[in-house]
C-alpha positions in Angstrom: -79.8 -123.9 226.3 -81.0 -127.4 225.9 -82.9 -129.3 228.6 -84.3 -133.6 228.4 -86.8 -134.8 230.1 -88.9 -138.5 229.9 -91.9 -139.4 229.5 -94.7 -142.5 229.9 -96.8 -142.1 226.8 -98.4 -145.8 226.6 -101.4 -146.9 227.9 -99.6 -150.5 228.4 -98.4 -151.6 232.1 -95.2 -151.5 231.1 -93.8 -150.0 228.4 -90.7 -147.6 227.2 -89.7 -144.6 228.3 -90.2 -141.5 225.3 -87.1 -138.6 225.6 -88.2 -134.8 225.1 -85.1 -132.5 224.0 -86.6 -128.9 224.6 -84.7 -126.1 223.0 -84.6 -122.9 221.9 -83.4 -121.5 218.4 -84.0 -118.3 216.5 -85.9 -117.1 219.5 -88.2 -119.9 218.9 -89.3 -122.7 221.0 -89.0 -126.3 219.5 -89.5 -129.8 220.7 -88.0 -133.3 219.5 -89.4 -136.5 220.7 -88.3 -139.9 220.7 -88.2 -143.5 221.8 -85.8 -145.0 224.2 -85.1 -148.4 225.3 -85.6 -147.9 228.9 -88.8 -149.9 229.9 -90.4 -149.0 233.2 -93.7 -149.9 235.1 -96.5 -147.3 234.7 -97.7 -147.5 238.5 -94.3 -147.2 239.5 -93.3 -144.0 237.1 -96.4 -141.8 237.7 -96.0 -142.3 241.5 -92.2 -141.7 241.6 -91.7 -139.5 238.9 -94.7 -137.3 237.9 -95.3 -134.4 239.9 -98.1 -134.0 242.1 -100.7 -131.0 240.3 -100.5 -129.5 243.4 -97.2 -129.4 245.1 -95.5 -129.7 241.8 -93.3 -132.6 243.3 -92.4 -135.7 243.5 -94.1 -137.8 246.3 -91.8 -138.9 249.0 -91.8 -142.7 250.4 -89.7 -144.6 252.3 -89.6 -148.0 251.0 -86.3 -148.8 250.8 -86.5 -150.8 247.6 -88.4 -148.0 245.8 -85.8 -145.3 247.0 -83.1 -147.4 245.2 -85.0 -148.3 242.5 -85.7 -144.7 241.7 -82.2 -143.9 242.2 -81.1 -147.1 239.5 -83.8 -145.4 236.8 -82.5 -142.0 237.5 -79.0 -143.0 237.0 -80.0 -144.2 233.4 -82.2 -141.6 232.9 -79.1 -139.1 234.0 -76.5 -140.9 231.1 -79.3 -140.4 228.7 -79.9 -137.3 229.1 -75.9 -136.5 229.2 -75.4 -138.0 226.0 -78.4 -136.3 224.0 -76.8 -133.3 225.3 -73.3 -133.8 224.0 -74.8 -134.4 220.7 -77.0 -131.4 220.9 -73.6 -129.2 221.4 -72.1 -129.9 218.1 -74.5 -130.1 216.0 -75.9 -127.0 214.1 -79.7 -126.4 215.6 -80.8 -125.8 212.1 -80.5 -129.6 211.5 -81.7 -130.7 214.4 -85.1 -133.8 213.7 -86.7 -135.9 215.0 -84.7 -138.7 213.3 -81.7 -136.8 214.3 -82.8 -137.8 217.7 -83.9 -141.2 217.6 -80.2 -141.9 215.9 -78.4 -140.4 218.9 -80.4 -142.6 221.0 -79.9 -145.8 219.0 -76.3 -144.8 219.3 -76.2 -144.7 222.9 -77.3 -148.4 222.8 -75.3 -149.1 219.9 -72.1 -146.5 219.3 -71.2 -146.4 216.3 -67.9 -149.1 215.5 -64.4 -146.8 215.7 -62.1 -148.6 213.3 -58.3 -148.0 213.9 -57.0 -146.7 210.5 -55.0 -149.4 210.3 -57.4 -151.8 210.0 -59.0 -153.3 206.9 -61.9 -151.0 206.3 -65.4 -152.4 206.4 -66.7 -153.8 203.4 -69.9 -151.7 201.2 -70.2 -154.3 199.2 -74.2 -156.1 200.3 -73.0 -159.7 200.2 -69.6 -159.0 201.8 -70.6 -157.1 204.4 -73.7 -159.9 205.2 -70.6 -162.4 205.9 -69.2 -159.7 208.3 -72.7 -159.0 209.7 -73.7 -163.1 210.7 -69.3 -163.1 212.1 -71.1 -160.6 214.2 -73.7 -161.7 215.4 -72.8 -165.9 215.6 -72.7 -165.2 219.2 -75.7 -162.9 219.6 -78.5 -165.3 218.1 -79.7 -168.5 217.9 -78.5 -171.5 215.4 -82.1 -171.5 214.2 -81.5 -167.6 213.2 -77.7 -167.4 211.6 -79.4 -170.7 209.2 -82.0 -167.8 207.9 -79.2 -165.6 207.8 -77.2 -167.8 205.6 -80.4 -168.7 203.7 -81.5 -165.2 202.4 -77.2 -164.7 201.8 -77.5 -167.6 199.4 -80.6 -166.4 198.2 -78.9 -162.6 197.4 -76.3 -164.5 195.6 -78.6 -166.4 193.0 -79.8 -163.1 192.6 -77.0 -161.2 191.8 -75.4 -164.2 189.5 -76.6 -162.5 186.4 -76.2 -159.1 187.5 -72.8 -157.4 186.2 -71.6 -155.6 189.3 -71.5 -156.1 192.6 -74.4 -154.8 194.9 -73.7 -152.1 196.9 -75.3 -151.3 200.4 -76.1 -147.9 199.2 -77.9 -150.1 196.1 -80.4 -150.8 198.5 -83.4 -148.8 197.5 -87.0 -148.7 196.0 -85.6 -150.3 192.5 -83.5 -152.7 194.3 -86.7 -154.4 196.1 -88.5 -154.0 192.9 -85.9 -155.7 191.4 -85.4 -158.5 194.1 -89.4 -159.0 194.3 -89.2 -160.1 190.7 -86.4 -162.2 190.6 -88.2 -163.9 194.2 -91.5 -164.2 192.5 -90.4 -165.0 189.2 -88.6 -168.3 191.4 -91.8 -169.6 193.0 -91.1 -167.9 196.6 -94.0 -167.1 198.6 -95.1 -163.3 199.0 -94.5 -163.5 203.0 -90.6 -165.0 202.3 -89.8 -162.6 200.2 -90.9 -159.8 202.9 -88.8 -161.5 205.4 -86.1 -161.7 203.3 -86.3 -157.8 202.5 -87.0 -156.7 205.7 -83.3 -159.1 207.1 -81.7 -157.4 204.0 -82.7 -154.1 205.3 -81.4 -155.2 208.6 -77.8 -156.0 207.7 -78.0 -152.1 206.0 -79.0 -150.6 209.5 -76.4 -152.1 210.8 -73.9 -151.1 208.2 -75.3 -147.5 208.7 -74.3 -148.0 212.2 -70.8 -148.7 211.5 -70.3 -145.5 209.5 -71.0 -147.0 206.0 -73.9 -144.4 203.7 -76.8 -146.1 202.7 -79.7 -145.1 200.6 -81.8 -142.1 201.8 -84.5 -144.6 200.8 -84.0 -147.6 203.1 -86.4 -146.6 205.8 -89.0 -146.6 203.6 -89.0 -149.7 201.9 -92.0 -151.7 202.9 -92.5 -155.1 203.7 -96.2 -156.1 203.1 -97.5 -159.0 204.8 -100.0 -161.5 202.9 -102.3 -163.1 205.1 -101.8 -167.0 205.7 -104.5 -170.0 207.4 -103.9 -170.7 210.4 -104.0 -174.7 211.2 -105.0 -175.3 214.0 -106.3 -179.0 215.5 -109.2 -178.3 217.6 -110.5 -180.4 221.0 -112.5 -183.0 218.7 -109.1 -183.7 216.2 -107.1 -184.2 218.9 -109.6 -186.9 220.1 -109.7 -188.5 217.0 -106.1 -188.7 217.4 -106.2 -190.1 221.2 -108.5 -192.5 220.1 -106.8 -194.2 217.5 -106.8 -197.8 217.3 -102.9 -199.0 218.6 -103.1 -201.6 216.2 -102.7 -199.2 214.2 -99.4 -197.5 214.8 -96.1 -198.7 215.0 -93.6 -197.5 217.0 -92.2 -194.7 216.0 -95.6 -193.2 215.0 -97.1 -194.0 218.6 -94.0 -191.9 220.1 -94.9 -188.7 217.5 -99.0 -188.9 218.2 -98.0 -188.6 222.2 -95.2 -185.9 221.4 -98.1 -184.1 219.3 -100.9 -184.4 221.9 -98.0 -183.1 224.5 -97.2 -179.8 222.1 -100.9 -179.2 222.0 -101.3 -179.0 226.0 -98.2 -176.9 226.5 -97.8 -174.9 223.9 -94.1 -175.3 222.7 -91.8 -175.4 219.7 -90.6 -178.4 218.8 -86.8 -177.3 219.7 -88.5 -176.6 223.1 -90.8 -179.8 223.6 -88.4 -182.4 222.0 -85.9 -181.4 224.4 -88.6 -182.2 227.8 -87.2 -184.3 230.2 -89.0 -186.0 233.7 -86.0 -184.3 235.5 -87.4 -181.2 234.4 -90.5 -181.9 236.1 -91.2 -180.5 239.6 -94.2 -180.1 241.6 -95.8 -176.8 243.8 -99.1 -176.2 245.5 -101.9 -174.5 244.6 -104.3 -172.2 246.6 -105.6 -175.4 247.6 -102.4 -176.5 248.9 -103.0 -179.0 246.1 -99.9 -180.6 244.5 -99.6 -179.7 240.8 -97.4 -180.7 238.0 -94.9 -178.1 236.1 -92.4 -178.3 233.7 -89.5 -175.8 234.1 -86.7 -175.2 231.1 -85.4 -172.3 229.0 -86.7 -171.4 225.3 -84.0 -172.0 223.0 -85.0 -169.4 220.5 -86.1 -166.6 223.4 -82.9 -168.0 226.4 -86.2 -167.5 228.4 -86.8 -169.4 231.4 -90.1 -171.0 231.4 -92.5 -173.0 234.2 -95.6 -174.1 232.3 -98.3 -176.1 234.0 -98.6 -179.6 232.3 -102.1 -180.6 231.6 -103.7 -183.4 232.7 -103.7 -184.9 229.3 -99.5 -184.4 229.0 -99.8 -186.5 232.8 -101.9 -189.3 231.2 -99.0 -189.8 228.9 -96.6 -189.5 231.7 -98.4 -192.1 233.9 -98.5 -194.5 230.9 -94.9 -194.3 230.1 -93.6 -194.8 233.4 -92.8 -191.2 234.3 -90.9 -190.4 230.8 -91.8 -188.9 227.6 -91.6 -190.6 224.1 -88.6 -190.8 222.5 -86.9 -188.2 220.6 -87.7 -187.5 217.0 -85.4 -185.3 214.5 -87.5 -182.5 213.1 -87.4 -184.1 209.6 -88.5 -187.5 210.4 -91.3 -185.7 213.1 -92.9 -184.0 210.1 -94.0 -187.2 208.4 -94.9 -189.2 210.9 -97.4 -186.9 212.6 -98.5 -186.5 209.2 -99.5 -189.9 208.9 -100.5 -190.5 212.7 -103.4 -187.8 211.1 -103.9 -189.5 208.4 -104.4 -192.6 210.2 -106.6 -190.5 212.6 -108.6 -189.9 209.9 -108.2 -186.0 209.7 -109.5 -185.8 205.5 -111.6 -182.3 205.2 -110.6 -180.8 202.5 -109.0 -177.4 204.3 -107.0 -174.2 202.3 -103.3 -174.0 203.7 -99.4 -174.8 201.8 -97.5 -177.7 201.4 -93.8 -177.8 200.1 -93.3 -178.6 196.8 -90.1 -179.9 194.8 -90.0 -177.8 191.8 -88.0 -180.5 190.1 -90.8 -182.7 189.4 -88.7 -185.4 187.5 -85.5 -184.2 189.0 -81.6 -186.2 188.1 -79.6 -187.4 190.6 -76.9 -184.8 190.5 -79.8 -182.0 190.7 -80.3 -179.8 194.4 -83.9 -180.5 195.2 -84.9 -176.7 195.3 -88.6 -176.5 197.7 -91.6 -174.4 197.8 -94.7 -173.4 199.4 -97.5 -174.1 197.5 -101.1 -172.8 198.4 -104.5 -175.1 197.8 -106.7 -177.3 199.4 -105.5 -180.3 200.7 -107.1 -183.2 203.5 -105.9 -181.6 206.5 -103.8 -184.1 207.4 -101.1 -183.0 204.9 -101.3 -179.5 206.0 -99.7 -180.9 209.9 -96.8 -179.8 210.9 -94.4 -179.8 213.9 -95.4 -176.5 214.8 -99.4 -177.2 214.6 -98.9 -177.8 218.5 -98.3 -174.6 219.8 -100.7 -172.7 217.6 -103.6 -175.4 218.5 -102.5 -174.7 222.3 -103.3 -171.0 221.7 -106.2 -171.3 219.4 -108.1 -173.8 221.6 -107.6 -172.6 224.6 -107.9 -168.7 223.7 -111.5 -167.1 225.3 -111.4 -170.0 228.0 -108.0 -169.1 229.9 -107.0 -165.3 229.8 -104.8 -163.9 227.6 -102.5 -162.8 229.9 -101.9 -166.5 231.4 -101.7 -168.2 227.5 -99.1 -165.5 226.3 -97.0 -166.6 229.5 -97.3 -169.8 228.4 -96.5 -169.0 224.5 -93.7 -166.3 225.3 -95.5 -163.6 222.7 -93.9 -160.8 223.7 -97.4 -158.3 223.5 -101.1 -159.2 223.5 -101.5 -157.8 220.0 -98.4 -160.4 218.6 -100.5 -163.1 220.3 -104.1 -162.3 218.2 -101.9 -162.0 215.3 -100.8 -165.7 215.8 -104.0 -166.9 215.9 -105.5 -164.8 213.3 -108.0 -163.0 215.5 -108.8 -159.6 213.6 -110.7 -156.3 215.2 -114.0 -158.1 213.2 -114.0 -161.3 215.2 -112.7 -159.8 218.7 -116.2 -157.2 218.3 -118.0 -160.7 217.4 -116.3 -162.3 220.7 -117.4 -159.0 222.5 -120.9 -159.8 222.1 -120.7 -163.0 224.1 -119.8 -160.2 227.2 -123.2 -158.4 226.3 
């Protein structure tokens, strides 16, 4: 006899649900615990679903919308628990694991695929199945994310050009990312795109694993390590500097990219986000102070998330100028250099440590693929800008002086602890920041 419960084991607000499968076997009691998907509201599961220590039940209320909102999380809870338990009947107790139960859960989000036998069987080959795995998912993710998909392919493919068989998904294992790590480094690529590259890889063999196909006992295992990068930022001062350049000084196109870069620094924003802003998207709502106040509402392309940031009075100074509008958009490439040299200009020359893409062709022929790479040094800061400089100086700059709570709303990190990451705030300089509280 076999019996599920849930439980909240976070000491987040909200956070998912963990699944207990009590058992007995051999006259012995065991335990299995694992994490599902279901993400609840700690206030609202310990007073609707944890017992009281004296009663032993569960509190009564008679709010309405709690009464079917506990009904809605105990129908999911119910189909969980149904489907642990139909596993647990035919499987043989003496293989029952932990693992074993974490993989019945994933498969209650994502069954296994049933292929007809008719059908072509699915492919074990890595860079075969990797075209069958971005088919699947063309519809699933962003443009931005099927281009890395297609990138790390292509790079799998240069890698396996002098290899004599093809790579098998089960090939996947400790030698493989040996191997691969060679071949990566031995081609100039940075420590941090060769982990993403392994840890996509090892993606595409989960989800091969899901769809029936054996992959190495090893896969799991294979770690990704992460080498820490700077983390350019332009503070209050540099963005001043910026503001206060002569116009004399800029033409056209380079006054449109230092407004579009002073308006990424106030809200935060990816460029696919921010290049995209519109005065139609601009709507207005009162404060406490019944105070009218400026907000820009529009969904992340990367995240599909709906987002209603407050623009600074900066981004309305720019506004007001321009008649209501923003600058004109500017394709990513072309972005790139001209902020570049709106720095420049701006006179942003300290010698800082950061990468800059570098041809590896140096004298390259005309017929011959420009092939780029990161290359770390020290470099006038102004080289190291980027498109993307915005939305980490937004955090950076205004991190300590807003809460946290309010600029990860604003940034769309999904926890607290992604957010310091971005910033590259470790334990030693948040117990530094504490001291200020002392």
């Amino acid at each position: 006899m076999a019996t599920v419960n849930f439980l909240y084991r976070s000491t987040r607000q909200t956070a998912n649900l963990v699944a207990r499968l009590l058992f007995t076997h051999n006259e012995k009691n065991a335990v299995l615990g694992a994490n599902t998907e279901y993400k609840v509201d700690a206030t609202y599961w310990n007073a609707n679903h944890v017992p009281d220590k004296k009663t032993k039940k569960i509190k009564g209320t008679k709010d309405v919308d709690i009464i079917n909102k506990r009904a809605k999380v105990n129908t999911e809870l119910k189909k969980i628990n149904d489907h642990i338990l139909t596993a647990f009947d035919l499987v043989n107790p003496d293989n029952l694991t932990k693992e074993w139960l974490q993989t019945q859960i994933d498969y209650y989000y994502n069954p296994p695929t049933e292929i007809e036998d008719e059908a072509e069987p699915l492919p074990t080959e890595l860079l075969k199945y990797f075209d069958y795995f971005i088919e699947q998912k063309k519809n699933e993710v962003t443009i931005g994310t099927l281009k890395k998909y297609n990138v790390i392919k292509h790079l799998l493919q240069r890698y396996k050009k002098p290899l004599k068989n093809e790579i098998q998904i089960l090939d996947v294992n400790e030698s493989f990312k040996k191997d691969f790590e060679k071949f990566c480094i031995k081609n100039n690529y940075a420590i941090n795109t060769i982990s993403k590259s392994i840890k996509i890889i090892k993606t595409v063999c989960n989800h091969a694993k899901q769809n029936g196909i054996q992959t190495s006992h090893q896969l799991e295992n294979i770690k990704t390590p992460q080498q820490k990068t700077e983390k350019i930022f332009l503070s209050f001062d540099e963005l001043q500097q910026i503001e206060n350049i002569d116009p004399c000084k800029l033409n056209e196109n380079y006054t449109d990219a230092k407004d579009w870069l002073i308006i990424s620094c106030y809200t935060g924003q990816r460029i696919s986000d921010y290049m995209r802003f519109t005065k139609k998207m601009i709507r207005y709502e009162r404060n406490k102070q019944s105070i009218l106040k400026p907000f820009i509402e529009f969904t992340q392309v990367k995240t599909d998330k709906v987002m209603i940031v407050a623009l600074h009075p900066k981004v309305m100074e720019i506004l007001n100028k321009r008649n209501g509008d923003f600058p004109k958009v500017i394709s990513d490439p072309k972005y790139n250099l001209f902020v570049k040299q709106v720095c420049r200009i701006a006179g942003l020359n300290e010698i800082t440590k950061g990468s800059v893409l570098v041809d590896l062709n140096k004298d390259p022929k005309k017929d011959v693929v420009k092939q780029f790479r990161k290359e770390n040094g020290l470099y006038p800061k102004w080289e190291l800008v980027t498109s993307h400089i915005g939305r980490r100086s937004f955090a950076s700059n205004f991190y300590g002086t807003i809460p946290t709570t309010y600029l990860i709303n604003v940034t769309g990190h999904s926890t607290e602890q992604m957010f310091l990451a971005y910033i590259g705030k470790s334990n030693k300089d948040l117990a530094i920041e504490m001291t200020n509280y002392f």
